[in-house]
C-alpha positions, 0 to 999 in steps of 0.5 A: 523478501520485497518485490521491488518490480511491485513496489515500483508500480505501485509508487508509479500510481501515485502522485507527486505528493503522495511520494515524498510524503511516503518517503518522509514518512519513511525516512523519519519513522522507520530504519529506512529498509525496503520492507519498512517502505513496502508496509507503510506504502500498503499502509498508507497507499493500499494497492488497487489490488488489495482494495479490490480484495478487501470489496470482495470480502467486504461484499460476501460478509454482507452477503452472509449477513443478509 
């Protein structure tokens, strides 16, 4: 099930542009549901918060490496 108090904070973030190319996108490459929305959206936008995930994985990889 979608969060759609998330996935409207997470389109607040963006600007102009980068919504309706989100939502062209969406609207021509899928069937138009909320979760084809929420993946492209984390697909093409990811969240500051899985960003910030994805840095702290990447940090302690190379942390591991070393």
């Amino acid at each position: 099930m979608t969060d759609q108090h998330a996935i409207a904070n997470h389109v607040e973030t963006l600007e102009s542009e980068q919504v309706k190319a989100l939502v062209l996108n969406w609207l021509s490459r899928t069937n138009g549901s909320l979760s084809d929305f929420e993946r492209l959206l984390e697909s093409e936008f990811p969240s500051p918060d899985a960003v910030m995930e994805q840095g702290q994985i990447d940090e302690k990889l190379q942390r591991f490496n070393r």
